[in-house]
Every structure is written in C-alpha cells, then in structure tokens.
DRENKETI-620460 format. One record per residue (C-alpha): residue number from 0; residue in three letters; x negated, y negated, z. Coordinates in Angstrom, 3 decimals. Example, Ala and Ser with C-alpha at 12.3 -4.5 7.8 and 13.67 -1.06 7.14 Angstrom:
% DRENKETI-620460
0; ALA; -12.300; 4.500; 7.800
1; SER; -13.670; 1.060; 7.140
This chain:
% DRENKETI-620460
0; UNK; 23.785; -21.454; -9.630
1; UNK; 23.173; -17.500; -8.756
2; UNK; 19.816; -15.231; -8.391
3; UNK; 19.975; -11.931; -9.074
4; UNK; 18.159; -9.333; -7.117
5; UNK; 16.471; -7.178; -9.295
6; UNK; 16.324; -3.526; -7.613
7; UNK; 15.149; -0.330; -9.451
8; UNK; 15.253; 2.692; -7.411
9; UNK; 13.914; 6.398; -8.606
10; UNK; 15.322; 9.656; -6.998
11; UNK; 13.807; 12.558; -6.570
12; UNK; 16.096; 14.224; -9.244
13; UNK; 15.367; 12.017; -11.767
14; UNK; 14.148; 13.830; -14.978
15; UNK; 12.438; 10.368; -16.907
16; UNK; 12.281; 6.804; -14.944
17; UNK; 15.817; 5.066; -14.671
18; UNK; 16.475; 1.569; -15.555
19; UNK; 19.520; 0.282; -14.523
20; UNK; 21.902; -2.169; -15.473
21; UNK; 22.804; -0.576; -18.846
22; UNK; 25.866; 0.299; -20.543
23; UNK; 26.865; 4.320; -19.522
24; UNK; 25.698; 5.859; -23.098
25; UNK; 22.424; 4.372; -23.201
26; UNK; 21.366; 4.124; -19.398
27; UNK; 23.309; 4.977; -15.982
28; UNK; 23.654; 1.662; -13.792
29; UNK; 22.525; 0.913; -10.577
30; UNK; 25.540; 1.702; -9.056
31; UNK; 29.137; 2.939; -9.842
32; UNK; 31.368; 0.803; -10.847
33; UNK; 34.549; 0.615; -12.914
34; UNK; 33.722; 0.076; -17.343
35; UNK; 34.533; -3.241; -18.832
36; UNK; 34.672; -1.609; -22.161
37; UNK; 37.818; -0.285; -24.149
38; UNK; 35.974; 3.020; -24.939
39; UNK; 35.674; 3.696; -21.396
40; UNK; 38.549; 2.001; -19.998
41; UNK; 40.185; 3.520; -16.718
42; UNK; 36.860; 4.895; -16.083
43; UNK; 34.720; 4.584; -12.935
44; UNK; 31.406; 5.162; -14.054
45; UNK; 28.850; 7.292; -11.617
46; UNK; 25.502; 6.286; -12.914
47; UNK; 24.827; 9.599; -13.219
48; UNK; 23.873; 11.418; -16.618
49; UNK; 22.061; 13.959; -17.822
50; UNK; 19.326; 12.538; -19.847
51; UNK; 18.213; 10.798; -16.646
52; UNK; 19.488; 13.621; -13.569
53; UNK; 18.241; 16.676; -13.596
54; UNK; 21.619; 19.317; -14.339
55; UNK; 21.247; 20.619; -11.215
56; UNK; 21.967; 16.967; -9.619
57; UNK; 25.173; 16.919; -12.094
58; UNK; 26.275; 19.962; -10.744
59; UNK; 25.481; 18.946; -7.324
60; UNK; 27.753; 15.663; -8.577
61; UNK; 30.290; 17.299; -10.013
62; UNK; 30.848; 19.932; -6.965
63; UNK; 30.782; 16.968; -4.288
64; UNK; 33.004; 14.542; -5.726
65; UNK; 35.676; 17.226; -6.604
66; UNK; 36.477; 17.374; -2.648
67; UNK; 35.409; 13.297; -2.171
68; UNK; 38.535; 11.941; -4.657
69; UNK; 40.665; 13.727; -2.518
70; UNK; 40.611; 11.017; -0.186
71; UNK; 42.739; 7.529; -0.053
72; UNK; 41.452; 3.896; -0.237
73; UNK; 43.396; 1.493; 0.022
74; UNK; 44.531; -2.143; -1.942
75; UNK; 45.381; -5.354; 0.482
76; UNK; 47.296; -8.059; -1.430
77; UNK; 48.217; -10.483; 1.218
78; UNK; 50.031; -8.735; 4.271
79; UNK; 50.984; -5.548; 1.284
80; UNK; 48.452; -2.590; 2.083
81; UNK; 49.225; -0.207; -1.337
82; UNK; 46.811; 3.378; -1.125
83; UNK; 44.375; 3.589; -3.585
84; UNK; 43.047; 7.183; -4.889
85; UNK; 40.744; 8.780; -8.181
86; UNK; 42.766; 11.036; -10.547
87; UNK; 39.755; 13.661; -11.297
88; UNK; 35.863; 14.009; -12.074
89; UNK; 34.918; 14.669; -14.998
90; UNK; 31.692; 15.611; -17.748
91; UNK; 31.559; 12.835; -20.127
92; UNK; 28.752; 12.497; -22.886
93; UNK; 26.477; 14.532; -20.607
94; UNK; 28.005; 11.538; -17.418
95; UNK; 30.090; 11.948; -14.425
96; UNK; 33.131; 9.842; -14.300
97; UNK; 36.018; 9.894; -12.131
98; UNK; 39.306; 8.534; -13.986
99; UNK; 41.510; 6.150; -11.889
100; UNK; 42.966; 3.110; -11.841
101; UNK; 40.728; 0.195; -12.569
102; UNK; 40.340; -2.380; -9.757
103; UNK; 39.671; -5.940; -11.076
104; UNK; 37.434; -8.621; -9.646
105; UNK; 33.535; -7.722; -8.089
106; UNK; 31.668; -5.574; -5.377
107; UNK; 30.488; -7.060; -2.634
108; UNK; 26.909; -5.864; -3.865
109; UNK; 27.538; -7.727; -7.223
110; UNK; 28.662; -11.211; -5.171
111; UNK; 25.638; -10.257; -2.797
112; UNK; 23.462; -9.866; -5.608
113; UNK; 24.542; -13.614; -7.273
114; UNK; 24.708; -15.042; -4.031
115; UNK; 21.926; -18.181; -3.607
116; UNK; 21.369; -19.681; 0.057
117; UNK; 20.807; -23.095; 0.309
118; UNK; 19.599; -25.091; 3.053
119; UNK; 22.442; -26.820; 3.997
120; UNK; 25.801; -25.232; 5.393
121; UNK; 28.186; -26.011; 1.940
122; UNK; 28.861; -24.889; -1.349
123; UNK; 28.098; -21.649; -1.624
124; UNK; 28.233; -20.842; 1.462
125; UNK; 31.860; -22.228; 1.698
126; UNK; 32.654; -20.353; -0.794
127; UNK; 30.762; -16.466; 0.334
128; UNK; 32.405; -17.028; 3.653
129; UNK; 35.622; -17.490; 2.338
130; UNK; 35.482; -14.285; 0.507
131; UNK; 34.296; -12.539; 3.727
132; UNK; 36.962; -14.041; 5.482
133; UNK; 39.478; -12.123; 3.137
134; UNK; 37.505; -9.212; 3.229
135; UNK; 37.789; -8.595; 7.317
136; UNK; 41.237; -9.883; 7.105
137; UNK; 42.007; -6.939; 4.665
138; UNK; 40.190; -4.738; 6.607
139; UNK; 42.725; -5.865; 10.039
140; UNK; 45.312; -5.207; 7.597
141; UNK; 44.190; -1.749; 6.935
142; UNK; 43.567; -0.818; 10.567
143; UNK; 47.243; -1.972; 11.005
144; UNK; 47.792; 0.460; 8.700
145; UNK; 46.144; 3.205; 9.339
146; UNK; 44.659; 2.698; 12.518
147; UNK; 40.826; 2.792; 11.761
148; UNK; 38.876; 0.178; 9.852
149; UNK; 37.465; 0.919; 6.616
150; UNK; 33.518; 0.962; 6.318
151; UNK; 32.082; -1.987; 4.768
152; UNK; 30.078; -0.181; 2.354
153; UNK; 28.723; -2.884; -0.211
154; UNK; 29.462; -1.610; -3.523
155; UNK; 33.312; 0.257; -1.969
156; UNK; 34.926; -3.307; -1.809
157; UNK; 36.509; -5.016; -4.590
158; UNK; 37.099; -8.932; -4.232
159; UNK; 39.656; -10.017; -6.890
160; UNK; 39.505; -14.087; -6.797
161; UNK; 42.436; -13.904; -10.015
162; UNK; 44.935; -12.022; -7.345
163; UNK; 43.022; -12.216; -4.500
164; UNK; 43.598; -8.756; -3.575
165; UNK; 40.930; -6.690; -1.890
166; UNK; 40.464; -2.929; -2.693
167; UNK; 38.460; -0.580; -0.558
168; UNK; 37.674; 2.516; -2.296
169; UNK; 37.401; 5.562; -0.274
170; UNK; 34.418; 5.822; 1.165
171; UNK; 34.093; 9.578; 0.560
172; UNK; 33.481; 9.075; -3.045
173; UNK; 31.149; 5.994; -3.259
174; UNK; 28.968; 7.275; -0.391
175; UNK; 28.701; 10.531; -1.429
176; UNK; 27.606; 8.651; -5.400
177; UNK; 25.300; 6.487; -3.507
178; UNK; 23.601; 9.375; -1.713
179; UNK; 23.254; 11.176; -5.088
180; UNK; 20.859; 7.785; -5.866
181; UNK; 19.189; 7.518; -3.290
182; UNK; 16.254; 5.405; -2.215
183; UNK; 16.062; 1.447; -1.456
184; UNK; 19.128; 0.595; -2.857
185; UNK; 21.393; 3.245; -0.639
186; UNK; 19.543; 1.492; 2.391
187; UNK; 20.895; -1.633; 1.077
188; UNK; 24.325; -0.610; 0.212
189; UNK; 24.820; 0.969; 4.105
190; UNK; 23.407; -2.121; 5.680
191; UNK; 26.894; -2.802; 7.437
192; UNK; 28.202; 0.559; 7.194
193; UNK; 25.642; 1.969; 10.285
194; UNK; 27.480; 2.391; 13.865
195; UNK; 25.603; -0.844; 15.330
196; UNK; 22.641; -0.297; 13.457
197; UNK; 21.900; 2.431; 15.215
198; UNK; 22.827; 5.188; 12.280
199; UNK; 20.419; 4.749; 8.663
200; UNK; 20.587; 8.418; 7.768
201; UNK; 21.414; 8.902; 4.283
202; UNK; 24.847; 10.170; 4.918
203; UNK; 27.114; 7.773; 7.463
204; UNK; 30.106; 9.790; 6.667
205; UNK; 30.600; 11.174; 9.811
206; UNK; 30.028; 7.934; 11.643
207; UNK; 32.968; 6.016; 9.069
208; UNK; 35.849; 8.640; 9.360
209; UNK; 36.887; 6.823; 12.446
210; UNK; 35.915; 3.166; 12.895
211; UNK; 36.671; 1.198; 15.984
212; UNK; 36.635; -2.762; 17.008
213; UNK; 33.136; -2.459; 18.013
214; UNK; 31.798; -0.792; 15.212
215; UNK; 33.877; -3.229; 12.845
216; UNK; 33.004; -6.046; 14.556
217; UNK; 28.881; -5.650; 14.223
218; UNK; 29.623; -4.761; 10.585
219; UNK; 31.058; -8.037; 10.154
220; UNK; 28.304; -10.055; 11.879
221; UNK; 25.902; -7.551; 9.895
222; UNK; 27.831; -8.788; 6.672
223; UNK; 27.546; -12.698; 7.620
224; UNK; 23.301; -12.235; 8.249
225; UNK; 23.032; -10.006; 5.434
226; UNK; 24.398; -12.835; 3.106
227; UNK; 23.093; -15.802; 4.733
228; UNK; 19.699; -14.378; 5.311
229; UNK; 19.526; -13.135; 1.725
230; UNK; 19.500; -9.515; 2.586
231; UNK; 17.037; -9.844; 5.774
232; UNK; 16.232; -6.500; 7.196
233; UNK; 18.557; -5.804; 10.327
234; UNK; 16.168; -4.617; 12.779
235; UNK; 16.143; -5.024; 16.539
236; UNK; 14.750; -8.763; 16.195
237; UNK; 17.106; -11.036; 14.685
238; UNK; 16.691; -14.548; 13.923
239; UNK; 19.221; -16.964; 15.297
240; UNK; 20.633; -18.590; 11.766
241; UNK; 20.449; -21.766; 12.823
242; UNK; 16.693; -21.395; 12.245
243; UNK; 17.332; -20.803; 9.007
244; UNK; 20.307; -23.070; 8.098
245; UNK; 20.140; -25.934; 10.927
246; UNK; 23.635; -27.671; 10.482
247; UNK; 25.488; -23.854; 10.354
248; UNK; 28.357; -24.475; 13.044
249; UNK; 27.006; -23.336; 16.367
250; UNK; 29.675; -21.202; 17.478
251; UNK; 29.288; -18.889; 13.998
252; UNK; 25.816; -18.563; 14.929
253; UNK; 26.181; -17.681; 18.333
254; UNK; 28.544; -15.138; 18.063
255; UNK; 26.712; -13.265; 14.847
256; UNK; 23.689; -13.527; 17.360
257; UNK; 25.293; -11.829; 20.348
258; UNK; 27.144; -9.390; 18.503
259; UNK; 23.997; -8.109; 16.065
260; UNK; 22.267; -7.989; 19.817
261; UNK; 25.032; -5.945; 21.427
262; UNK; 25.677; -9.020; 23.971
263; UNK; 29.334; -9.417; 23.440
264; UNK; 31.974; -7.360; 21.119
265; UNK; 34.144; -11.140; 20.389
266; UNK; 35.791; -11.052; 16.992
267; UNK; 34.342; -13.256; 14.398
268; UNK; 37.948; -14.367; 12.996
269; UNK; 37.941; -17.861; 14.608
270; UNK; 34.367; -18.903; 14.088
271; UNK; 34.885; -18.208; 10.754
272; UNK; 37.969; -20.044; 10.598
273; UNK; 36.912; -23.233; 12.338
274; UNK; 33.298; -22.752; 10.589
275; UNK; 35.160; -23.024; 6.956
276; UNK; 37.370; -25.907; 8.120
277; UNK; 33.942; -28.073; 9.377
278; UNK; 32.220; -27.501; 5.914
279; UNK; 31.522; -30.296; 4.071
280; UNK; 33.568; -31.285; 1.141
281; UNK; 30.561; -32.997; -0.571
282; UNK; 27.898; -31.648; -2.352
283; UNK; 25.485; -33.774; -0.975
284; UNK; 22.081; -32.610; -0.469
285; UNK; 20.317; -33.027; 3.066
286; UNK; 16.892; -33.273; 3.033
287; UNK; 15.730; -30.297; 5.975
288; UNK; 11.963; -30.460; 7.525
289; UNK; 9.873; -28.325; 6.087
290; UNK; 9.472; -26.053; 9.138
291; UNK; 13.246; -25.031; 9.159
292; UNK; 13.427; -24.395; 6.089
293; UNK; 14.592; -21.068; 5.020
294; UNK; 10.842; -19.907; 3.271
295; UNK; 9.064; -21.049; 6.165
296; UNK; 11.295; -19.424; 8.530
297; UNK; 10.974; -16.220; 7.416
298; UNK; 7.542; -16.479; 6.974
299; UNK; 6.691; -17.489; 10.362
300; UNK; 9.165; -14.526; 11.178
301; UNK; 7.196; -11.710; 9.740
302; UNK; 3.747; -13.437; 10.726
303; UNK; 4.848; -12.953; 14.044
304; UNK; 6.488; -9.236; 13.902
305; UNK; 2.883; -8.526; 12.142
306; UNK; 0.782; -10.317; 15.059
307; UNK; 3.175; -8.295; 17.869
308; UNK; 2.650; -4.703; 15.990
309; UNK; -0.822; -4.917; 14.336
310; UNK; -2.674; -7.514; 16.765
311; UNK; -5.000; -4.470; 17.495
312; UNK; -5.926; -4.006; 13.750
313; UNK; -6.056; -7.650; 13.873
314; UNK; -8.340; -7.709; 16.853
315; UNK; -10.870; -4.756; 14.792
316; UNK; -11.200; -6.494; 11.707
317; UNK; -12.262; -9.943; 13.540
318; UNK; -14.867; -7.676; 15.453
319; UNK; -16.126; -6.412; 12.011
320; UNK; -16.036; -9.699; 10.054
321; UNK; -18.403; -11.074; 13.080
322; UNK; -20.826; -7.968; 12.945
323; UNK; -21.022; -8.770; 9.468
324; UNK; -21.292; -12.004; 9.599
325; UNK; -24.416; -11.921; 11.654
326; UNK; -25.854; -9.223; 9.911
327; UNK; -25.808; -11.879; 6.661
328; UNK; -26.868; -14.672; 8.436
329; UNK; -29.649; -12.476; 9.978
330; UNK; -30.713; -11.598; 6.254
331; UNK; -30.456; -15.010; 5.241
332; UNK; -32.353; -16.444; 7.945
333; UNK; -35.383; -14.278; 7.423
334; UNK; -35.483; -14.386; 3.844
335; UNK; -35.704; -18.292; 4.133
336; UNK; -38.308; -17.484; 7.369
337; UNK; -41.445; -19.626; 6.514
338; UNK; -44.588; -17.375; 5.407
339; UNK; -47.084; -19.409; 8.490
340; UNK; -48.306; -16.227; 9.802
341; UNK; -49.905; -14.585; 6.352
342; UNK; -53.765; -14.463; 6.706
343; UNK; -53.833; -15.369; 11.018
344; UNK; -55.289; -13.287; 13.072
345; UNK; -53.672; -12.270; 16.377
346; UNK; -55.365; -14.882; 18.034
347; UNK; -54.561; -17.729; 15.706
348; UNK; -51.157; -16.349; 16.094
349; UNK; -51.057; -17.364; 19.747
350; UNK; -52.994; -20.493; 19.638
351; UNK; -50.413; -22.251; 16.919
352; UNK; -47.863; -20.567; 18.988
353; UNK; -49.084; -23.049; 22.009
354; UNK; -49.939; -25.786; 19.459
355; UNK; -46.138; -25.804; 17.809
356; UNK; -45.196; -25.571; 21.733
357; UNK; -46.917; -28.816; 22.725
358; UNK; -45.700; -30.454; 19.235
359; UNK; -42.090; -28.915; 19.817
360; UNK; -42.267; -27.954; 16.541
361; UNK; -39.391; -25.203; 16.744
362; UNK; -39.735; -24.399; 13.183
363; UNK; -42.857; -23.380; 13.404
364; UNK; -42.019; -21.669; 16.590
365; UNK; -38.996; -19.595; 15.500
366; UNK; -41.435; -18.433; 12.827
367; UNK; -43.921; -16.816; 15.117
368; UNK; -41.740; -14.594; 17.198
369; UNK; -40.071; -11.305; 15.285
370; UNK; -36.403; -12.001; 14.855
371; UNK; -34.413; -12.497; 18.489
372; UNK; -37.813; -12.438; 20.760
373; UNK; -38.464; -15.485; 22.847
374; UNK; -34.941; -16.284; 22.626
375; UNK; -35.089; -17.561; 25.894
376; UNK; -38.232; -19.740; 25.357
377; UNK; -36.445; -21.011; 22.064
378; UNK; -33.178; -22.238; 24.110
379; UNK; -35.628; -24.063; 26.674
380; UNK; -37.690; -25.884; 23.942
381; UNK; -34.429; -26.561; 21.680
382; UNK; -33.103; -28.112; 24.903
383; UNK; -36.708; -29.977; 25.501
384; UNK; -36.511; -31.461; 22.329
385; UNK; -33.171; -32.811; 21.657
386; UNK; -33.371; -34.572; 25.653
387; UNK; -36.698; -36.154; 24.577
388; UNK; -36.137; -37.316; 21.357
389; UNK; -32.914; -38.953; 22.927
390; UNK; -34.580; -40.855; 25.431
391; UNK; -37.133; -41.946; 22.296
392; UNK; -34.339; -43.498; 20.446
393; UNK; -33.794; -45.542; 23.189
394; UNK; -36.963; -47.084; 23.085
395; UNK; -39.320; -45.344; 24.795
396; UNK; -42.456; -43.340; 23.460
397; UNK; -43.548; -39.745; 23.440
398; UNK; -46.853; -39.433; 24.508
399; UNK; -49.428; -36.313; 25.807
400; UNK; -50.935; -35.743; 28.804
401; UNK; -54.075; -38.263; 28.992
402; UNK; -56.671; -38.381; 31.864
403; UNK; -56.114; -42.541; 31.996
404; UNK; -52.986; -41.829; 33.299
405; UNK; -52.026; -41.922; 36.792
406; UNK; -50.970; -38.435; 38.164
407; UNK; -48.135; -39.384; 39.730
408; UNK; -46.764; -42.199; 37.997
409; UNK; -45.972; -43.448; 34.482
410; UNK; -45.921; -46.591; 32.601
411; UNK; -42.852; -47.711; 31.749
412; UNK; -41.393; -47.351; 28.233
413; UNK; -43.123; -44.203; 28.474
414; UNK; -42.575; -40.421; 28.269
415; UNK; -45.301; -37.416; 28.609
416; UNK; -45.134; -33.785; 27.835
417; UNK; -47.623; -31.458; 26.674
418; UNK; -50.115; -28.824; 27.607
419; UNK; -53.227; -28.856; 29.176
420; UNK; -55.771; -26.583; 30.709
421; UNK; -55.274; -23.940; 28.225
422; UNK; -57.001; -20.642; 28.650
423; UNK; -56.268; -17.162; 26.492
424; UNK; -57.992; -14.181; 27.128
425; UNK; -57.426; -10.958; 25.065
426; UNK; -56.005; -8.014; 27.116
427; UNK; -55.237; -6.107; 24.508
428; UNK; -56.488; -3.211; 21.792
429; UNK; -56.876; -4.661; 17.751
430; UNK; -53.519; -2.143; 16.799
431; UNK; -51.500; -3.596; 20.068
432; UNK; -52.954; -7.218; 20.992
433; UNK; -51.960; -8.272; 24.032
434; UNK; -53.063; -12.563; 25.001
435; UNK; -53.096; -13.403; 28.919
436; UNK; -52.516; -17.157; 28.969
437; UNK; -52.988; -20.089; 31.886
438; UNK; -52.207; -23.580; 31.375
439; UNK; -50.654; -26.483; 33.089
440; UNK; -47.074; -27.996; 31.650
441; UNK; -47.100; -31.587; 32.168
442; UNK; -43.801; -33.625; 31.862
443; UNK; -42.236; -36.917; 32.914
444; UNK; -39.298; -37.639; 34.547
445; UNK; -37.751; -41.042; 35.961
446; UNK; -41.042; -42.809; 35.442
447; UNK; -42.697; -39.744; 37.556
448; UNK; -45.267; -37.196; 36.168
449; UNK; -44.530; -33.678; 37.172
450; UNK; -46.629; -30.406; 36.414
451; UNK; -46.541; -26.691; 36.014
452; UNK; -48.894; -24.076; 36.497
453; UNK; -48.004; -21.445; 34.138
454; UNK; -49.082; -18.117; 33.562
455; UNK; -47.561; -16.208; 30.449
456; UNK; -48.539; -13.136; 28.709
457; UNK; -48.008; -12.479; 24.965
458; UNK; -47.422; -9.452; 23.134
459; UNK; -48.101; -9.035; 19.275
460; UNK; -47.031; -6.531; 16.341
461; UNK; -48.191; -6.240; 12.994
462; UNK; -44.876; -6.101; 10.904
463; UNK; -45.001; -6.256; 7.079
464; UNK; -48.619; -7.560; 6.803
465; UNK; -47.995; -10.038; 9.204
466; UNK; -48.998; -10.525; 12.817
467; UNK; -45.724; -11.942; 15.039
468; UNK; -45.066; -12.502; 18.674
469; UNK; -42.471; -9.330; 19.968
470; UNK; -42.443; -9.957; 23.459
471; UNK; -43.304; -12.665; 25.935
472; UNK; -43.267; -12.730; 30.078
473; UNK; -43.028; -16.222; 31.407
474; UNK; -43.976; -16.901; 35.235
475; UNK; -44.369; -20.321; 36.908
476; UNK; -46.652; -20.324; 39.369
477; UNK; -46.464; -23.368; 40.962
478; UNK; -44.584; -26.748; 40.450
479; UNK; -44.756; -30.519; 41.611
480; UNK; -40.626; -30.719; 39.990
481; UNK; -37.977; -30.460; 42.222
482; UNK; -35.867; -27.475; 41.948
C-alpha cells in the first residue's frame, strides 16, 4: 500500500560512506529516532557514531546537545498539553544518545516516507489528512499553551494512532541532530519549518523560537503540498493540486494555493474539515485522463521550468544541431556527387552545362557547378521543370524550339522550351577559363512563344582533378515575355 523513499545522504564529517536504516551498533540511521529494542530501550538514538563521524563531529555532538535538551517539547492528548524534555546525552558504544522518555507511534518523516498518492481524492489521502488535521490541532493547542507554535520539523513530531496523542520534541535538539547530518535529507526535514519559504539555511533555529499565525499557517499549507505532491520542491512556482489530483475539494486547493503564494494568511482548519467530511467512503477507482494525471503533471511541470530558465541553451544547441546537420548532408551530398566531369575539358564542361540546361537535366546540372554556385540558376530550372512536367501530365507535349514553328504562336497540345543560337567564346587563360556565352531562350506560354536574348558568362576551377563551374553572371538582354 506504501513506497518508501529511499534517501542516503553523506556529510562532510563522515569518516567511511553511511548507509542508513540500520540498527545503532551496526550502522547510524537516517535520522534520530527513539530504539524499538529492549537493549536500548528509553533511548533516543542520534545516528551519530564513531565508526562513521569523525570524533571531532562527536564532540561537536556531544557539546551541542548538552545545552539543546535543556529545552521543553511538549505532548497533546486531546485538549491535555503535558511538557516533554531529554534526561541527558550521553557516549554509548562509540554513539550519542540522549535518554528520555520514549514517545510511541511515527514521525511525520516516517508517515511521509510510506505515504503513496493516488489519483483520486480517498483512501490514503483520507487517512494522511486526518493525521495532519491532529497534528495542527495539537499545534493550536500548544500555542494556547505557550503562546508560539511549535515548528513543524518532519522527523520532531510524533503521531500516536494507539492514543492518538501528538508529541513535539523540542526543536533545539532534533535540529541541532539534523544539522550534524546534513545534506539532502536536512533540506527535506525543514521543508515546513522555513519562515514562508523564505529561510533554507541549515540552521532555522532562530527563525522557530517564536512562531506566529502566519508563519504556522504556510507551514501547514507547506505540509498538505509536501504530502500530496510527494515531496515536490517548494519553490516560488507552485502547482495548483487540482492539477494533480482533479476531484481534491476546491476550497482545500485554493487556500494551500494562496497561502504557499503569500495571497491570503486564512487558516486551513475548515477546508480540512469539510475536505475530510466530502471524501469518499468507497474505494472505488476513477479512471483520470492521462494528461492530469499526477506523472504527467509533473512532467509537463519541470519541462516548462526547464524551457523558462534554459530556453537560451535550448536556442544554442538547435543552432549547432543545424550547422551540423548541413555540414553532414553537405558531405553526403558530394560523396554521392556523380563523377560527369572526369576527363572534360573546360569547354566540354560548359557545353553539357548548356546541353543538361536545354534537357533540364538538374542532375547533371547540380554536378557541374562546385558545391552552392549557381544556386540561383538551380532554383530557376528546379522551378522550370516541375511547372513543365505538370502541364505534360495533363496532356500536352514537351517539345524544342523548331524553325516549322510559327514565332508567335503554338499548336495546341503543345509546349516549347529550349536553346537556340548558341555561341561560346573562350575569354579566359588554360589555369582560369573563363566562357562568354550568347543564345536565345525560347519558351511557351498560353499557346504563345516567347524568347530571350541571353548573355551569360562562365567561370571555371580545376578542383580535385576535375574541371567545375564556380561562378556564373546571368544578364537578359532582351525579352518578347511580359514582365
């Protein structure tokens, strides 16, 4: 029915690596926490030892908690608030213990740690918000008491379901253990202990000697997202639970919302009373869409805190997986670039270049020019060709420039391009040929035969053992085709 959240956290003190969760002589656990055994009976255990601390974190151990068990907590059994304080610290088996009276039942850590969300408002959560419910009551009880609220540290509360009394344990002591640990799992354990969220140092003690409403009540709304969220970072973006559990009663939403957002400082004691009244009895599944569920949520959560905060990396890597994209695609594309040119002399270079023109052959074309040159030629004849062979699947037939044609007008089922009049003239050296070339561009349009005088002038490198067109300059001279 319960995960368990698996944490392992290594301080800076630490001798060896420390895994917790064992009993006191063989490994310290994760955190304190009264023995279950006989042996150590009437014995809150530290986690602290010396085959895993270094002695001078004993000693530091040791010399803080001999001032920290001077201070009270405090037992709430129904409307009966009894004070609660350690006896002394002491050095056992190379461990730190404190002797006191033990407190039955769990930590709120340990119920934290067991606690699985489901999808739909019942069950278990019924049965964690009950528990919280007695908790802040408790807590009103002490502030009756002694006129301040006691922190809600995680692993400082006790929740007895046998007598259903709740014992805080003073805070002095557990914090002080805690900060003696270190790492992850004192960020966890503070959670709802920071003044609005606002204090995460390692030690809160100043902030806790004197708790008011406000302070209380974001704990408590910290305490009811912390659970239902399991253990969701509290950050300055929350997300509204009702994203997360859609049939949660509105009004317990709403007011976790507002207060973890500083909107309102309204106590959470009647949401959470009419909230556990409106919980179904049954145990009947609901089936939930898979984008509210509690996964997708929180994925689509981070996605977008990572999109708001890195969009620039974002925006740097899409630039560099284009650049190398066309770099590839470049390579590719001229490995595969067919070998026309090998054995052609400048010359035959140009004169296929004007043949493959007339054919649009734009294989053979693309060949002949040295990587990106003529790209604008290449767009024109690409466009040439797919608006011809079009108008040929609809019947009508490609055909070249013939002298038995009428000049201005063409038979129909017809279409003419091609090239005619061709002259080339070298301008050029044999290292740098340069081609000088005239010709009329003949082509049909709406049963009408237009032409071109053209007058273009080619430029040619030798690269690996082959002759290719680098540069070409394009000018029309004159034109029968409307602009």
């Amino acid at each position: 029915m319960f995960k368990k959240l698996s944490i392992a956290v290594r301080s800076p003190m630490i001798k060896n690596k420390n895994y917790f969760g064992q009993e006191p002589d063989v490994l310290p656990p994760d955190t304190a926490g009264f023995e279950t055994t006989e042996q150590y009976s009437g014995l809150f255990s530290t986690g602290i030892c010396e085959s895993f601390f270094s002695k001078r974190t004993l000693v530091n151990a040791l010399t803080l908690l001999q001032d920290a068990v001077k201070k009270e907590g405090y037992t709430v059994s129904g409307e009966t608030v009894t004070p609660y304080s350690f006896d002394e610290v002491t050095n056992l088996k190379g461990c730190v213990y404190i002797r006191g009276r033990k407190v039955g039942g769990k930590t709120l850590y340990d119920l934290y740690r067991e606690f699985r969300p489901d999808t739909s408002f019942y069950g278990t959560y019924r049965d964690i918000l009950k528990i919280i419910q007695a908790i802040l009551n408790a807590a009103v009880a002490v502030q009756r008491h002694t006129g301040s609220y006691p922190p809600l540290l995680l692993n400082s509360i006790y929740y007895d379901d046998a007598s259903g009394s709740i014992t805080f344990l003073p805070f002095s002591v557990i914090d002080s253990i805690n900060r003696l640990h270190g790492g992850q799992l004192q960020t966890i354990l503070n959670t709802c202990c920071a003044d609005g969220g606002a204090n995460t140092s390692h030690s809160i003690s100043s902030s806790q000697e004197n708790i008011h409403e406000k302070t209380f009540n974001w704990g408590a709304a910290c305490l009811i997202y912390f659970f239902f969220t399991s253990g969701e970072p509290i950050q300055d973006t929350y997300i509204h639970l009702q994203n997360i559990i859609p049939d949660i009663p509105r009004p317990l939403a709403d007011t976790v919302w507002y207060i973890l957002r500083r909107k309102t400082n309204e106590s959470l004691k009647k949401p959470i009373d009419e909230s556990i009244e409106s919980i179904p009895k049954t145990d009947e599944r609901y089936r939930i869409p898979l984008f509210k569920r509690k996964r997708t949520t929180f994925l689509l959560h981070k996605m977008g805190n990572f999109l708001t905060h890195r969009w620039k990396l974002i925006v740097i890597c899409m630039i560099c997986a284009g650049i190398g994209f066309y770099l590839i695609s470049d390579l590719i594309s001229g490995s595969k670039r067919p070998d026309i040119t090998a054995g052609l002399t400048p010359r035959e270079v140009v004169e296929l270049y004007y043949s493959a023109t007339e054919d649009l052959n734009l294989d053979v074309i693309d060949s002949l020019f040295y990587k990106k040159a003529g790209k604008k030629i290449k767009n024109e004849l690409s466009t040439l060709y797919v608006m011809l062979r079009m108008e040929q699947a609809y019947g009508e037939k490609l055909v070249k420039p013939d002298e038995n044609l009428n000049s201005s007008e063409v038979p129909q089922g017809y279409k003419v391009f091609g090239i005619k009049d061709l002259k080339i003239e070298s301008k050029g050296s044999l290292d740098n040929p340069v081609f000088f070339a005239t010709y009329t561009r003949v082509l049909s349009s709406e049963g009408t035969m237009y032409e071109s005088s053209i007058e273009e002038t080619i430029y040619l490198q030798k690269i690996n053992e082959r002759w290719y067109i680098t540069k070409s300059v394009r000018t029309i001279v004159s034109s029968t085709q409307p602009q």
